[in-house]
C-alpha positions in Angstrom: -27.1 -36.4 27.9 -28.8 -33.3 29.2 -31.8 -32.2 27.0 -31.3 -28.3 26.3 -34.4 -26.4 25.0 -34.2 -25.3 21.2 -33.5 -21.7 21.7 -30.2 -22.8 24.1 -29.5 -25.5 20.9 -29.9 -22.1 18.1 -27.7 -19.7 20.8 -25.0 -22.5 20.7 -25.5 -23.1 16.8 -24.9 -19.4 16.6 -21.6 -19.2 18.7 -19.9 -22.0 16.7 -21.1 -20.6 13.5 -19.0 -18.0 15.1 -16.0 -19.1 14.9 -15.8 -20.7 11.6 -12.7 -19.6 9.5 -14.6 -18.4 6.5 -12.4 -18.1 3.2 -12.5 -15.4 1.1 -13.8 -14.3 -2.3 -10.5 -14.9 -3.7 -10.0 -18.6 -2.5 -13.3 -19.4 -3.7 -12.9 -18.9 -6.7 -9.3 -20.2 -6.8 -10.2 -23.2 -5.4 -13.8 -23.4 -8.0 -11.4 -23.1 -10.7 -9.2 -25.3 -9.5 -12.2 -28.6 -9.6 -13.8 -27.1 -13.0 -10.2 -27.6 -14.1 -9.9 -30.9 -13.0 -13.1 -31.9 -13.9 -12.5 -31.1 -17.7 -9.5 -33.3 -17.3 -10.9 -35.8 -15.7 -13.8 -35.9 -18.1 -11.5 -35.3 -21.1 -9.6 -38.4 -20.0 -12.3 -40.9 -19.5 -13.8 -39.7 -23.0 -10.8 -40.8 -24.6 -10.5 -44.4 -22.3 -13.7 -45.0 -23.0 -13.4 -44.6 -27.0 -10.5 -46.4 -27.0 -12.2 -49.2 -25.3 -14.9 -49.3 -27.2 -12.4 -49.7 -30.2 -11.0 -52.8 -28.7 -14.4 -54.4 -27.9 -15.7 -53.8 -31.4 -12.2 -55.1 -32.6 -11.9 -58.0 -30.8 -15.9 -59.2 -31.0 -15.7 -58.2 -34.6 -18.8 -56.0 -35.1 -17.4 -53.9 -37.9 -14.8 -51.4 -37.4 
């Protein structure tokens, strides 16, 4: 592979960053919505696996209920 000097590297850096399809404003925040949403869930979800879990082991291993 042919070594190229660092300002040939930054030029080429520069042209790709170029052609990148940036999204908009709007998508971003659609889209950030969209995974704080499905965090919650997620995190709402495991909360209440968890508990219910816990219920059981304390059940079963009888350490007062």
């Amino acid at each position: 592979m042919a070594k190229i000097s660092p300002i040939q590297f930054f030029r080429q850096v520069k042209q790709e960053v170029k052609k990148v399809s940036w999204p908009t404003r709007k998508e971003v925040i659609q889209t950030s919505m969209m995974v704080i949403v499905i965090v919650a869930i997620a995190a709402t979800f495991f909360f209440f696996v968890d508990q219910i879990l816990g219920w059981v082991v304390k059940l079963v291993f009888g350490l007062g209920v």
